[in-house]
DRENVO-658381 format. One record per atom (N, C-alpha, C, O, CB): residue in one letter; residue number from 0; z, y, x; atom name. Coordinates in nm, 2 decimals. Atoms other than C-alpha are relative to their C-alpha. Glycine has a CB too. Layout:
% DRENVO-658381
a; NUM; Z; Y; X; CA
...
//
This chain:
% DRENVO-658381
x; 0; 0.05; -0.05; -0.13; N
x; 0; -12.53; 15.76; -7.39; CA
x; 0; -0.16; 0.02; -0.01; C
x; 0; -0.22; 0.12; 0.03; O
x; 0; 0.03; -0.10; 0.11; CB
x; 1; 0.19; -0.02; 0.04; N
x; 1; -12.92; 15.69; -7.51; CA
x; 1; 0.00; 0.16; -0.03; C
x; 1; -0.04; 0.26; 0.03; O
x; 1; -0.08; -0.09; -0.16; CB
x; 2; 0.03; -0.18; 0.10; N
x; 2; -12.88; 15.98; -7.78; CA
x; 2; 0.00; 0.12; 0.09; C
x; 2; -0.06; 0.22; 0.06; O
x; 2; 0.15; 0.04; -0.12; CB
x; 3; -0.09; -0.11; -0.01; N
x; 3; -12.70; 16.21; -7.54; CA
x; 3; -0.14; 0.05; 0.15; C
x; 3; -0.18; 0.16; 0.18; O
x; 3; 0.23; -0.05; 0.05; CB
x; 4; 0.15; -0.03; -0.09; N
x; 4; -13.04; 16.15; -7.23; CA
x; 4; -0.11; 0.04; -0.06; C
x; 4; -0.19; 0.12; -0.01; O
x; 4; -0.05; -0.13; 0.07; CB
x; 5; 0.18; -0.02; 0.05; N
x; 5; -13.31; 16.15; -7.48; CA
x; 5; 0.04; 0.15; -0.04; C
x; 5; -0.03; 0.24; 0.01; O
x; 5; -0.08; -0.12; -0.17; CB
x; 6; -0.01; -0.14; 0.09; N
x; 6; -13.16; 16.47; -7.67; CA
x; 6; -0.02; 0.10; 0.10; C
x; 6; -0.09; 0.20; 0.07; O
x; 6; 0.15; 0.04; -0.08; CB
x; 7; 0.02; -0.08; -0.08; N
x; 7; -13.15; 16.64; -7.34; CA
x; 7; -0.17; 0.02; 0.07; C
x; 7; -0.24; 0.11; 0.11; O
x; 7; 0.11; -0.03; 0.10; CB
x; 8; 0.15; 0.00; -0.04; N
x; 8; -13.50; 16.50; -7.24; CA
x; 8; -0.10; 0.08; -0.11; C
x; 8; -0.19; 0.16; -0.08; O
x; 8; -0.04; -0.17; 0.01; CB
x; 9; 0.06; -0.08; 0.09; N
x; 9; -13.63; 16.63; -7.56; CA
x; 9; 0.00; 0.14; -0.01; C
x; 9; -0.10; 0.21; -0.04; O
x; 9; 0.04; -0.04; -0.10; CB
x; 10; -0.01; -0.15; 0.01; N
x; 10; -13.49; 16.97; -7.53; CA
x; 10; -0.04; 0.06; 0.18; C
x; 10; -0.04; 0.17; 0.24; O
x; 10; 0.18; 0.05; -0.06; CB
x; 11; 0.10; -0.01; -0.12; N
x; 11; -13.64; 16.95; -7.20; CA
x; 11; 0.07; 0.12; 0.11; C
x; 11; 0.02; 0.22; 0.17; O
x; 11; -0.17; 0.06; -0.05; CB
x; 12; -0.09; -0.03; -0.11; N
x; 12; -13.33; 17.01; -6.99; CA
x; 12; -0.02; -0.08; 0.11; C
x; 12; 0.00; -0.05; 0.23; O
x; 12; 0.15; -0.01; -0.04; CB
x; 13; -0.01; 0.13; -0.08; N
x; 13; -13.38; 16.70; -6.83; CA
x; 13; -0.20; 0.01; 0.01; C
x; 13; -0.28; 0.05; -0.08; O
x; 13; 0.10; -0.18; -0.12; CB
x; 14; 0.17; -0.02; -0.01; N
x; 14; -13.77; 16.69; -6.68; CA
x; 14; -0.05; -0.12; 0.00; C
x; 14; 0.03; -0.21; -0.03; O
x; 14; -0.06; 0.07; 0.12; CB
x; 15; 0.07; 0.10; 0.04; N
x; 15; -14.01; 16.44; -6.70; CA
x; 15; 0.02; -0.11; 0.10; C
x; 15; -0.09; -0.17; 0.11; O
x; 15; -0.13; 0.05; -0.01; CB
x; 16; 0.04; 0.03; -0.13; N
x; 16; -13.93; 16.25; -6.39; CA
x; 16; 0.05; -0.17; 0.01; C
x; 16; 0.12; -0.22; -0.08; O
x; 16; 0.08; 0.11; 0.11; CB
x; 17; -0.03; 0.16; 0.00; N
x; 17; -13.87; 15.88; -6.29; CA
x; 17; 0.13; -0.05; -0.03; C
x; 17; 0.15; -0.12; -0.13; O
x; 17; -0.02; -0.07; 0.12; CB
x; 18; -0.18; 0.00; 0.05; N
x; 18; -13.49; 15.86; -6.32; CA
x; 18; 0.02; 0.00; -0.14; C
x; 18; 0.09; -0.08; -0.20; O
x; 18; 0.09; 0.13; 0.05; CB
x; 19; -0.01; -0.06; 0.14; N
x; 19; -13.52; 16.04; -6.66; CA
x; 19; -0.01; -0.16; -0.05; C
x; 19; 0.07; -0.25; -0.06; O
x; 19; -0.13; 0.15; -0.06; CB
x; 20; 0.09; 0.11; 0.05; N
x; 20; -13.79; 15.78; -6.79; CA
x; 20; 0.11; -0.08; 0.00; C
x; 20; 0.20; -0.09; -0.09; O
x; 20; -0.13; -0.06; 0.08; CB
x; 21; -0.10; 0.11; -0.07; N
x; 21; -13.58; 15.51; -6.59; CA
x; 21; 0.13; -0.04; -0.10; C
x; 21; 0.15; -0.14; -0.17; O
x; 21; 0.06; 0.08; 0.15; CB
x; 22; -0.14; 0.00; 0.07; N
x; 22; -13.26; 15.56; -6.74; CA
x; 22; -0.01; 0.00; -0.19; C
x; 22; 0.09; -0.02; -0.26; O
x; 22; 0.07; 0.17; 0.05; CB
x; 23; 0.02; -0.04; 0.12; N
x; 23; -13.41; 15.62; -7.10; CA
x; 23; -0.04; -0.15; -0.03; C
x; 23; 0.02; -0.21; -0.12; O
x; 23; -0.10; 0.12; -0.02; CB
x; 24; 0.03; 0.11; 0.01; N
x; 24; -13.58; 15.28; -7.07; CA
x; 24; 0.10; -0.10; -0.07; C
x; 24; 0.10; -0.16; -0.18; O
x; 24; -0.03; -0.02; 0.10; CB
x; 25; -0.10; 0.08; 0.04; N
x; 25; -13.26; 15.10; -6.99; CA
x; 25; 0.10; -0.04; -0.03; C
x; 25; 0.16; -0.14; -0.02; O
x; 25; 0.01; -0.03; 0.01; CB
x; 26; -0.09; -0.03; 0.13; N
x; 26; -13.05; 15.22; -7.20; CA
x; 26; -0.04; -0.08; -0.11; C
x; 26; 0.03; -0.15; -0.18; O
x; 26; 0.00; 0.13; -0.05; CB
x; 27; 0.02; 0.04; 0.14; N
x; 27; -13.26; 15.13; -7.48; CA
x; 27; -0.05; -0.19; 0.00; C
x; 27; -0.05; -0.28; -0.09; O
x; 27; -0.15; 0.12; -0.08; CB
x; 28; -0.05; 0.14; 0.02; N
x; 28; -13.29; 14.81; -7.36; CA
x; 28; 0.12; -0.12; 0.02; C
x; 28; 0.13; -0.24; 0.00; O
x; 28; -0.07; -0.03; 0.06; CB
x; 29; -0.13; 0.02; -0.03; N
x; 29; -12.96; 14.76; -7.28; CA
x; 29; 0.04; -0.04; -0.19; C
x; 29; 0.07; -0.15; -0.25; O
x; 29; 0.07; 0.18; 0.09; CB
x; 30; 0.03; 0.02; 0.16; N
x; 30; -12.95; 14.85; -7.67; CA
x; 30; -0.03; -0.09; -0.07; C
x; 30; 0.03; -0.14; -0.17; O
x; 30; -0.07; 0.05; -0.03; CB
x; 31; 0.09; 0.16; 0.05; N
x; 31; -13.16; 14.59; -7.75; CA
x; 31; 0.11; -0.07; -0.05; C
x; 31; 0.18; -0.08; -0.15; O
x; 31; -0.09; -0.12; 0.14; CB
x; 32; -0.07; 0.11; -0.02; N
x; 32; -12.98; 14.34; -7.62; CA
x; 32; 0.15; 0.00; -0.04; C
x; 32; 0.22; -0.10; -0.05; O
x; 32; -0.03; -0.02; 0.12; CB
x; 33; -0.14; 0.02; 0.12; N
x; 33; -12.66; 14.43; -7.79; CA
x; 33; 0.00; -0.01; -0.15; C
x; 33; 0.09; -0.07; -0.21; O
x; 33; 0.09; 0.11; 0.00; CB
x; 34; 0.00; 0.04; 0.17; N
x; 34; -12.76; 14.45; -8.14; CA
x; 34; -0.07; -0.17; 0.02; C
x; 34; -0.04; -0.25; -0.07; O
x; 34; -0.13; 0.15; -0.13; CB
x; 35; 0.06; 0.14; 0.09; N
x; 35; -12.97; 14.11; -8.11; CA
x; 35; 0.15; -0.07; 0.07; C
x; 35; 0.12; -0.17; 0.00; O
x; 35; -0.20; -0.09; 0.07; CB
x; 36; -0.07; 0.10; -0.02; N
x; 36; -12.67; 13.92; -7.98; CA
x; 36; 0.17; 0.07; -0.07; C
x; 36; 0.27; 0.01; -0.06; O
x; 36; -0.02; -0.05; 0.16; CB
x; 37; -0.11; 0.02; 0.13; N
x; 37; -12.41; 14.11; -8.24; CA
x; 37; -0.06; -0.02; -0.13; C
x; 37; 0.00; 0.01; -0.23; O
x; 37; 0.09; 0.11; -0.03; CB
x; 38; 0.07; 0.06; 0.16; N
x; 38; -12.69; 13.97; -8.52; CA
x; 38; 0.01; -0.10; 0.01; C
x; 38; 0.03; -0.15; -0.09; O
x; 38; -0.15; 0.01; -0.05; CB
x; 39; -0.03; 0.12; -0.04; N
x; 39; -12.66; 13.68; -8.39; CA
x; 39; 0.09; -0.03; -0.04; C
x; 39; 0.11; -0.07; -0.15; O
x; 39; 0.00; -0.02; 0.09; CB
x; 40; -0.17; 0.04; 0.03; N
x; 40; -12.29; 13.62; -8.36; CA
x; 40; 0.00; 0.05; -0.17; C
x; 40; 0.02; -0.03; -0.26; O
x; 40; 0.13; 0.12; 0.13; CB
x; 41; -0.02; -0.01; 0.17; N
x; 41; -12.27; 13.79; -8.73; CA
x; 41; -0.04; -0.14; -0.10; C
x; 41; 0.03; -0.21; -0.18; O
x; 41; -0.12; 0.13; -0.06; CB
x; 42; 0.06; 0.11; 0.07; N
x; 42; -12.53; 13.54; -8.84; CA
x; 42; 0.06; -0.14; 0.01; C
x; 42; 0.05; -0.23; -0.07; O
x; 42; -0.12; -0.01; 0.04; CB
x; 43; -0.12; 0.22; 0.02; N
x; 43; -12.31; 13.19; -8.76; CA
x; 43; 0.09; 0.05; -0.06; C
x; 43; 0.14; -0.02; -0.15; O
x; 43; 0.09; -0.11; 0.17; CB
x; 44; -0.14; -0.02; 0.02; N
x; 44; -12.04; 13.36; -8.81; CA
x; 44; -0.01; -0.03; -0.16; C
x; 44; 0.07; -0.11; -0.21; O
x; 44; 0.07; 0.16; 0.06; CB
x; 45; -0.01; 0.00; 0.13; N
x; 45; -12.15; 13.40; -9.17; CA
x; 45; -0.02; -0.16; -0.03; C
x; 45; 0.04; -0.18; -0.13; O
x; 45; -0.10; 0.10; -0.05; CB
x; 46; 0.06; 0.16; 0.00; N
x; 46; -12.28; 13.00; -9.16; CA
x; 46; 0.11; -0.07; 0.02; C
x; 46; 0.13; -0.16; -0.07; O
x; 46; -0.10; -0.03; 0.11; CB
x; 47; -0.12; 0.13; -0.06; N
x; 47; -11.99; 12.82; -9.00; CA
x; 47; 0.12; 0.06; -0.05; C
x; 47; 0.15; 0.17; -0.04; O
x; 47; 0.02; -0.03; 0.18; CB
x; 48; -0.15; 0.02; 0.04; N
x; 48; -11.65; 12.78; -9.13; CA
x; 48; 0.12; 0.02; 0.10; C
x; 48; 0.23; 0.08; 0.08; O
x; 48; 0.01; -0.14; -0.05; CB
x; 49; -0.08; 0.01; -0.15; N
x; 49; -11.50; 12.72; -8.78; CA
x; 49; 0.04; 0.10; 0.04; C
x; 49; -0.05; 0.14; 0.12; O
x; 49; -0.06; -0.05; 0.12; CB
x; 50; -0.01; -0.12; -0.09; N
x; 50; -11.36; 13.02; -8.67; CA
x; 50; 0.06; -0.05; 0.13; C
x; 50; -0.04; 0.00; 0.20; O
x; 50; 0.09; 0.12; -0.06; CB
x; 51; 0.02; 0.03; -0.13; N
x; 51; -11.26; 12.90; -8.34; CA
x; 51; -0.13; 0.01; 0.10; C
x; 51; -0.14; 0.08; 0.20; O
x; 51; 0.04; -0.11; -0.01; CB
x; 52; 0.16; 0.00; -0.09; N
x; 52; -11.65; 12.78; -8.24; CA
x; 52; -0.04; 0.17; -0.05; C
x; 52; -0.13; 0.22; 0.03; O
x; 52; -0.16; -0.16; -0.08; CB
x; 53; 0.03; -0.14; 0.00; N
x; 53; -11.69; 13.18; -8.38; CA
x; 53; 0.04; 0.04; 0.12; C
x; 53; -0.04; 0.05; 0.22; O
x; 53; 0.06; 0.09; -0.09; CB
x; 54; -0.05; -0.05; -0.12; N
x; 54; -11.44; 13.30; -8.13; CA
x; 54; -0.08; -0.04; 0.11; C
x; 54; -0.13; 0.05; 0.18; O
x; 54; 0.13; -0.03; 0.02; CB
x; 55; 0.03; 0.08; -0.13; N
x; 55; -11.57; 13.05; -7.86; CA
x; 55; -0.19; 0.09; 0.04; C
x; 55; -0.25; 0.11; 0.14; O
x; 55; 0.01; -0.22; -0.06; CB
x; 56; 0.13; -0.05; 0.00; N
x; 56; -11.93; 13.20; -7.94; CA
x; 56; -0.02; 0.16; 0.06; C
x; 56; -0.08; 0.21; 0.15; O
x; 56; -0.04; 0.00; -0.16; CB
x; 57; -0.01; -0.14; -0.07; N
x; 57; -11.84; 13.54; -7.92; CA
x; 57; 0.03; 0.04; 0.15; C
x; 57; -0.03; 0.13; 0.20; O
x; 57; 0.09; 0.05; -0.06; CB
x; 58; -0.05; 0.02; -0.12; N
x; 58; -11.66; 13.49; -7.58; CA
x; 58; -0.13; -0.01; 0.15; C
x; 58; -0.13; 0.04; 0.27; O
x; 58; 0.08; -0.14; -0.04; CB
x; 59; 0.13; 0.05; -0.10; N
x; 59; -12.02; 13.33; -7.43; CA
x; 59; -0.05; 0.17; -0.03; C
x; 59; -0.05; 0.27; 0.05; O
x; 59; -0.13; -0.15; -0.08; CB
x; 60; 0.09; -0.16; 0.00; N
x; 60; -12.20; 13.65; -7.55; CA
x; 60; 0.09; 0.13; 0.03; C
x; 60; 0.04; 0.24; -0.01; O
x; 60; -0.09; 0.04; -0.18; CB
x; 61; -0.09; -0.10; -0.07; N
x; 61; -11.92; 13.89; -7.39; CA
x; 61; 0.01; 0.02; 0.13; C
x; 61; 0.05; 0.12; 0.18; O
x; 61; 0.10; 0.00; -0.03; CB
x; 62; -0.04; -0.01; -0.12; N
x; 62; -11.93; 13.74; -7.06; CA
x; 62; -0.09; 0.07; 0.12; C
x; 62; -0.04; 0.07; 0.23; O
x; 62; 0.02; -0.12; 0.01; CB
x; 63; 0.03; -0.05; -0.09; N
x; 63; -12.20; 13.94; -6.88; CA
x; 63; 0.08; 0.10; 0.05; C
x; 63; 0.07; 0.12; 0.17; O
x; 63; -0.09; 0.02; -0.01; CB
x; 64; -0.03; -0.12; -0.11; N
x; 64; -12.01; 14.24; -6.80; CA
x; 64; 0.13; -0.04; 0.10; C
x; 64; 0.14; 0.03; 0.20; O
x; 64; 0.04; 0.15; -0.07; CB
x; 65; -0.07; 0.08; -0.08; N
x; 65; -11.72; 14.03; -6.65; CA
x; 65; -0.09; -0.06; 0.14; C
x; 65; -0.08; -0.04; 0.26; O
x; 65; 0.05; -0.11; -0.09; CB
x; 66; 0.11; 0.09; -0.10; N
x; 66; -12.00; 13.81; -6.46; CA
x; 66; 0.01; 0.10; 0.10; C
x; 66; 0.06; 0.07; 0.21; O
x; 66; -0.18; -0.03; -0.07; CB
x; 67; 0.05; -0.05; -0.07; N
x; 67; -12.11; 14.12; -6.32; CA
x; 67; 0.01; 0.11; 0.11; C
x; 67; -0.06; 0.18; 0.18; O
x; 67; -0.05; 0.01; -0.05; CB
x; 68; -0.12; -0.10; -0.07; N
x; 68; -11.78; 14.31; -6.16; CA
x; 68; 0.01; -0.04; 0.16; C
x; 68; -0.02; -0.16; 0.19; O
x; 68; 0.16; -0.03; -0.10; CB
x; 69; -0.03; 0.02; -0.18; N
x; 69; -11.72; 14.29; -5.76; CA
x; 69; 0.11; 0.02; 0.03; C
x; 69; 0.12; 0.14; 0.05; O
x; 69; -0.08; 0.09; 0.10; CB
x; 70; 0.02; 0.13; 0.07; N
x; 70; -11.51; 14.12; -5.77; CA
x; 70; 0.03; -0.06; -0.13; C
x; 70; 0.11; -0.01; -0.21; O
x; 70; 0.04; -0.06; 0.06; CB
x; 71; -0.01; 0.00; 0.15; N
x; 71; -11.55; 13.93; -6.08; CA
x; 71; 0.21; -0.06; 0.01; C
x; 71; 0.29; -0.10; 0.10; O
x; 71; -0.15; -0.15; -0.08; CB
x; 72; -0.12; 0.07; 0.03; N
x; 72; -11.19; 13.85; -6.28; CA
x; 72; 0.02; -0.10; -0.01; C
x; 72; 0.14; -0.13; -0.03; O
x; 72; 0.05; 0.02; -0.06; CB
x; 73; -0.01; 0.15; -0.01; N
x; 73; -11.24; 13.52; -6.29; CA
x; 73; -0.19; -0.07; 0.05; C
x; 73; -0.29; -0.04; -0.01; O
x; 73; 0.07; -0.06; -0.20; CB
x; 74; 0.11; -0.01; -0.01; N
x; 74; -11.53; 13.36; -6.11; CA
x; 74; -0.07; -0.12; -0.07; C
x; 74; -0.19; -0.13; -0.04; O
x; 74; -0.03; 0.02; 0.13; CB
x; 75; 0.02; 0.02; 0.14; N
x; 75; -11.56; 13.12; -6.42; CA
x; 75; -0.19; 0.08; -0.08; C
x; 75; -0.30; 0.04; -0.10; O
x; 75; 0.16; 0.08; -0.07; CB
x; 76; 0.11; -0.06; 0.09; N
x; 76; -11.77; 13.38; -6.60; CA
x; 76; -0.15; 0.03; 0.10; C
x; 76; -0.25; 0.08; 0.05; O
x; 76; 0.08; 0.16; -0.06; CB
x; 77; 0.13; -0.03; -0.05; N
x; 77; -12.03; 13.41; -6.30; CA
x; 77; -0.06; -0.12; -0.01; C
x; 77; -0.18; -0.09; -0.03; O
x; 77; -0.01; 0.05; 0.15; CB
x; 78; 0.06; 0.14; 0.00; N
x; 78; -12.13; 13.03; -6.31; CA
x; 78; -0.06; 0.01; -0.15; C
x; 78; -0.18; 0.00; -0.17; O
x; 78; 0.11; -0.12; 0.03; CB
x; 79; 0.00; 0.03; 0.12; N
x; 79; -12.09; 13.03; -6.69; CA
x; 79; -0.13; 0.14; -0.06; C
x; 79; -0.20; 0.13; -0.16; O
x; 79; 0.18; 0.00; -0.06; CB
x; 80; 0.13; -0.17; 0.02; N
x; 80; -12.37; 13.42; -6.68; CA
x; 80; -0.09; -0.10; 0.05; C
x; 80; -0.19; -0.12; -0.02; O
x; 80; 0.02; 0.19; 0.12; CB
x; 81; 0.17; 0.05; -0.02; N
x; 81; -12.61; 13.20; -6.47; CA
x; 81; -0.05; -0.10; -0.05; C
x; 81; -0.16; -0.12; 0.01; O
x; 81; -0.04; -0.03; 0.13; CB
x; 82; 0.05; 0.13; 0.07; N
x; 82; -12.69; 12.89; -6.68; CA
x; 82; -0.01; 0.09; -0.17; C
x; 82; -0.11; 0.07; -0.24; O
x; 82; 0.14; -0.16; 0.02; CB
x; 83; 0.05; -0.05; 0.16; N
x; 83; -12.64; 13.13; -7.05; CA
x; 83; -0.10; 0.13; 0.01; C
x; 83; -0.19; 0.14; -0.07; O
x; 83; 0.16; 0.06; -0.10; CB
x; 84; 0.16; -0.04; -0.02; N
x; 84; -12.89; 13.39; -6.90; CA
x; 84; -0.10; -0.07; 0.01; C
x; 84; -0.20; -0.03; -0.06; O
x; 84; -0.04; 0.05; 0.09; CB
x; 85; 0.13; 0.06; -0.01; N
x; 85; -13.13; 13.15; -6.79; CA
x; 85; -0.04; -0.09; -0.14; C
x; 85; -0.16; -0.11; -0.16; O
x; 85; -0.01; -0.08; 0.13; CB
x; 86; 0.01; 0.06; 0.14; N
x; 86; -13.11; 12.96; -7.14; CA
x; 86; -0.05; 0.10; -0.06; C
x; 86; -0.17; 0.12; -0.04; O
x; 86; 0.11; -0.07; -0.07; CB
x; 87; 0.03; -0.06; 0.04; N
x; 87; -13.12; 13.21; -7.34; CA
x; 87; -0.15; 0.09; 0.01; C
x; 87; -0.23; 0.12; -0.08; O
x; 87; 0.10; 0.03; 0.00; CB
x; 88; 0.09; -0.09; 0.00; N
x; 88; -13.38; 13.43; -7.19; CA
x; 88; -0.12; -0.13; -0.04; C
x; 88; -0.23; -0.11; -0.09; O
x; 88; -0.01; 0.09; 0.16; CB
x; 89; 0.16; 0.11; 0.00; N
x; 89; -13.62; 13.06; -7.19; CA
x; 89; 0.03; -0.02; -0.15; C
x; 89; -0.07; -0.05; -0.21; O
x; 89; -0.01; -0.19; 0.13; CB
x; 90; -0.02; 0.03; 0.15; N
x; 90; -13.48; 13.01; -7.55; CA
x; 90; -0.13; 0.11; -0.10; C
x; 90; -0.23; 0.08; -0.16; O
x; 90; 0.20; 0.07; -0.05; CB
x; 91; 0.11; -0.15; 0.04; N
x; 91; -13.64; 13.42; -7.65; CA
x; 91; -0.14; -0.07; 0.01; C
x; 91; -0.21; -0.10; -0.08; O
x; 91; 0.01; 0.17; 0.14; CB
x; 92; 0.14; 0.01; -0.08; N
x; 92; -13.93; 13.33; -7.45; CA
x; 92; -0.06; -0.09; -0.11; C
x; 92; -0.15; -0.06; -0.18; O
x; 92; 0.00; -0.07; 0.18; CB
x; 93; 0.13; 0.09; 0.06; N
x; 93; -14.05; 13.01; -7.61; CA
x; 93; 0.03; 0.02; -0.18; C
x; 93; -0.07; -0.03; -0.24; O
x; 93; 0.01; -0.21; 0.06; CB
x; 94; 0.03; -0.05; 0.12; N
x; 94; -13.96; 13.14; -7.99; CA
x; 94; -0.11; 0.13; -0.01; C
x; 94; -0.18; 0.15; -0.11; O
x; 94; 0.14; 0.02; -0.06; CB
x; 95; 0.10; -0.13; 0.02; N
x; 95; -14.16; 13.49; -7.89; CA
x; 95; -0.12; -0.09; -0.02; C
x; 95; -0.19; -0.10; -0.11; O
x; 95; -0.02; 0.12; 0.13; CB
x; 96; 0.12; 0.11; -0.04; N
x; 96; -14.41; 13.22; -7.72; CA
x; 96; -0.08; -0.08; -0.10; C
x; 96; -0.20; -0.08; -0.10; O
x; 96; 0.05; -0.12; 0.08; CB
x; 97; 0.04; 0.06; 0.07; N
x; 97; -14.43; 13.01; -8.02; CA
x; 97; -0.05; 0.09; -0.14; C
x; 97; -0.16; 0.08; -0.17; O
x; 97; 0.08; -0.10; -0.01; CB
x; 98; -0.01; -0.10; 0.10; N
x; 98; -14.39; 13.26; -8.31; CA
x; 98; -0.19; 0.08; 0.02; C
x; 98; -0.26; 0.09; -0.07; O
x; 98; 0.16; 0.13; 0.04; CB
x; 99; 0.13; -0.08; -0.01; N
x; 99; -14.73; 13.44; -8.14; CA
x; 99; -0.10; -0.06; 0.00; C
x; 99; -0.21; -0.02; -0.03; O
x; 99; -0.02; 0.09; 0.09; CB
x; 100; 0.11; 0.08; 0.04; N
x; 100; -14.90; 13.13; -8.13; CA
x; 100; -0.05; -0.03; -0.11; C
x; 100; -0.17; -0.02; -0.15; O
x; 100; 0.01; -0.11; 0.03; CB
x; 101; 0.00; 0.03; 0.17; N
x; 101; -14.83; 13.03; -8.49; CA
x; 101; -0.09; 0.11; -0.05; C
x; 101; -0.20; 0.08; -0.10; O
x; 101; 0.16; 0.02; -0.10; CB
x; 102; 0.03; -0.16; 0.09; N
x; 102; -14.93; 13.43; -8.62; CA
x; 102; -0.18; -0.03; 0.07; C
x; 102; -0.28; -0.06; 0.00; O
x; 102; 0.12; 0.21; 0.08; CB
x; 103; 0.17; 0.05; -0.03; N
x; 103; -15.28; 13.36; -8.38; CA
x; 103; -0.06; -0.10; -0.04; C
x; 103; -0.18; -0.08; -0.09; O
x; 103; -0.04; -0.04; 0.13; CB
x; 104; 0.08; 0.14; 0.08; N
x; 104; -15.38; 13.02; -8.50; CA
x; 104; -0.03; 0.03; -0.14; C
x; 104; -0.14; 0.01; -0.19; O
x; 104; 0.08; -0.15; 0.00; CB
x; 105; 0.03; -0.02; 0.13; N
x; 105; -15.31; 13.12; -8.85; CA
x; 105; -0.08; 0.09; -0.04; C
x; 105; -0.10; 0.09; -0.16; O
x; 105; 0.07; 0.02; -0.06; CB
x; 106; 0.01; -0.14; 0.07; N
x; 106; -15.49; 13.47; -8.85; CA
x; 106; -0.13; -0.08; 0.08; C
x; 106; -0.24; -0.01; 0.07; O
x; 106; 0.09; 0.18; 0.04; CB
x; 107; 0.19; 0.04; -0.04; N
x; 107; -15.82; 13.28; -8.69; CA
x; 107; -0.02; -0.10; -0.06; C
x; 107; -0.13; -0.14; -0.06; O
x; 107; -0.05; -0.04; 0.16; CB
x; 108; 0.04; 0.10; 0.09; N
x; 108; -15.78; 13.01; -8.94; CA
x; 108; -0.06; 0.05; -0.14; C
x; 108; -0.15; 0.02; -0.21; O
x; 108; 0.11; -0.07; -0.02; CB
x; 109; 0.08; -0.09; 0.14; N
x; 109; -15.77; 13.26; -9.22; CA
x; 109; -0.13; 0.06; 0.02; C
x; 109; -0.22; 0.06; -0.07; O
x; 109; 0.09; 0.12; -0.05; CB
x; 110; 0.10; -0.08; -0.02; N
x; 110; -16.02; 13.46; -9.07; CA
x; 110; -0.15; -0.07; -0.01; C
x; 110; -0.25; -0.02; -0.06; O
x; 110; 0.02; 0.06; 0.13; CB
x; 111; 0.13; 0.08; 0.02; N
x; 111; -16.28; 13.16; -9.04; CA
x; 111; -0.02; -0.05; -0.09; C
x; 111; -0.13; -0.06; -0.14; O
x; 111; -0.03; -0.08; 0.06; CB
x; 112; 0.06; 0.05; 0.17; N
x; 112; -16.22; 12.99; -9.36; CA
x; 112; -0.02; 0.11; -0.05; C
x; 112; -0.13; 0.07; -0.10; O
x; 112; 0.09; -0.09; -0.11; CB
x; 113; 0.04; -0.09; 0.10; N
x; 113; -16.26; 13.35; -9.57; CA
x; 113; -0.15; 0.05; 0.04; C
x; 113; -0.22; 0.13; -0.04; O
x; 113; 0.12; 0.12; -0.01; CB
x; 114; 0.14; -0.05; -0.02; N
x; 114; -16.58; 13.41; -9.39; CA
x; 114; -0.09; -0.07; 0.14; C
x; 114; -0.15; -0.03; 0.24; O
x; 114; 0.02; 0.18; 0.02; CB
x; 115; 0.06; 0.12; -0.12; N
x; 115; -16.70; 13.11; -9.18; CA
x; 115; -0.15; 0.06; 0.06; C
x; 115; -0.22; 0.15; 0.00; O
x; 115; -0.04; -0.18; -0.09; CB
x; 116; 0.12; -0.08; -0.12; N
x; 116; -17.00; 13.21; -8.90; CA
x; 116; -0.08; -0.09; -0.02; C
x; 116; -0.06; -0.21; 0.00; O
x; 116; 0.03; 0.01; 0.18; CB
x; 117; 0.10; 0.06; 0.04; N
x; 117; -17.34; 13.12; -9.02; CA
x; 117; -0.07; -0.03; 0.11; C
x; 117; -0.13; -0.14; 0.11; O
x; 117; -0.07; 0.07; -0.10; CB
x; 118; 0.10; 0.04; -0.14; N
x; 118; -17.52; 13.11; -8.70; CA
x; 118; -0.01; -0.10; 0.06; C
x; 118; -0.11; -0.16; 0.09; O
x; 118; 0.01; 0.06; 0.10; CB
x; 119; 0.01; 0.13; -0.06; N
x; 119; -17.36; 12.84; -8.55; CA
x; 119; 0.03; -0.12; -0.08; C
x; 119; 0.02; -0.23; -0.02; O
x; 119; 0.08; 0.00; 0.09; CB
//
């Protein structure tokens, strides 16, 4: 669906306009968020032996579009969407969170030991 908005936006069938944008956005974040949570699931999958806790894994990361039907098919998967969104997204958060701390501390560590500040 991305390919099929942007190609039209590019050939500039589709005009410049908030919707366009809009829709182009979240798609591709939509995007996103499906390849990082089928790298994911790949990645245990390749680790753990268990195929059951696979299945069971896979199952968690399938359940938003259930969650998010009116009404849902089981309302199971809406309880079980609002506790693995809010984990997950605070999970992202504090590895982005930490990950950019680490990369700052270290790039002002290197930076002052390879050329320490004479003045002060």
């Amino acid at each position: 669906m991305i390919g099929i908005v942007g190609w039209l936006f590019l050939d500039e069938v589709l005009g410049s306009s908030v919707p366009v944008l809009f829709s182009l956005l979240f798609l591709w974040v939509f995007e996103v968020q499906l390849l990082l949570q089928i790298i994911s699931i790949n990645r245990i999958a390749v680790v753990l032996d268990n195929r059951e806790l696979i299945r069971r894994l896979e199952a968690v990361f399938i359940i938003w579009i259930p969650a998010h039907l009116v009404p849902p098919p089981i309302p199971l998967f809406v309880t079980i969407n609002k506790y693995w969104d809010r984990t997950s997204k605070l999970l992202i958060l504090l590895v982005v969170d930490a990950s950019l701390n680490y990369f700052f501390l270290r790039t002002v560590s290197c930076t002052t030991t390879a050329s320490p500040n004479t003045r002060h």
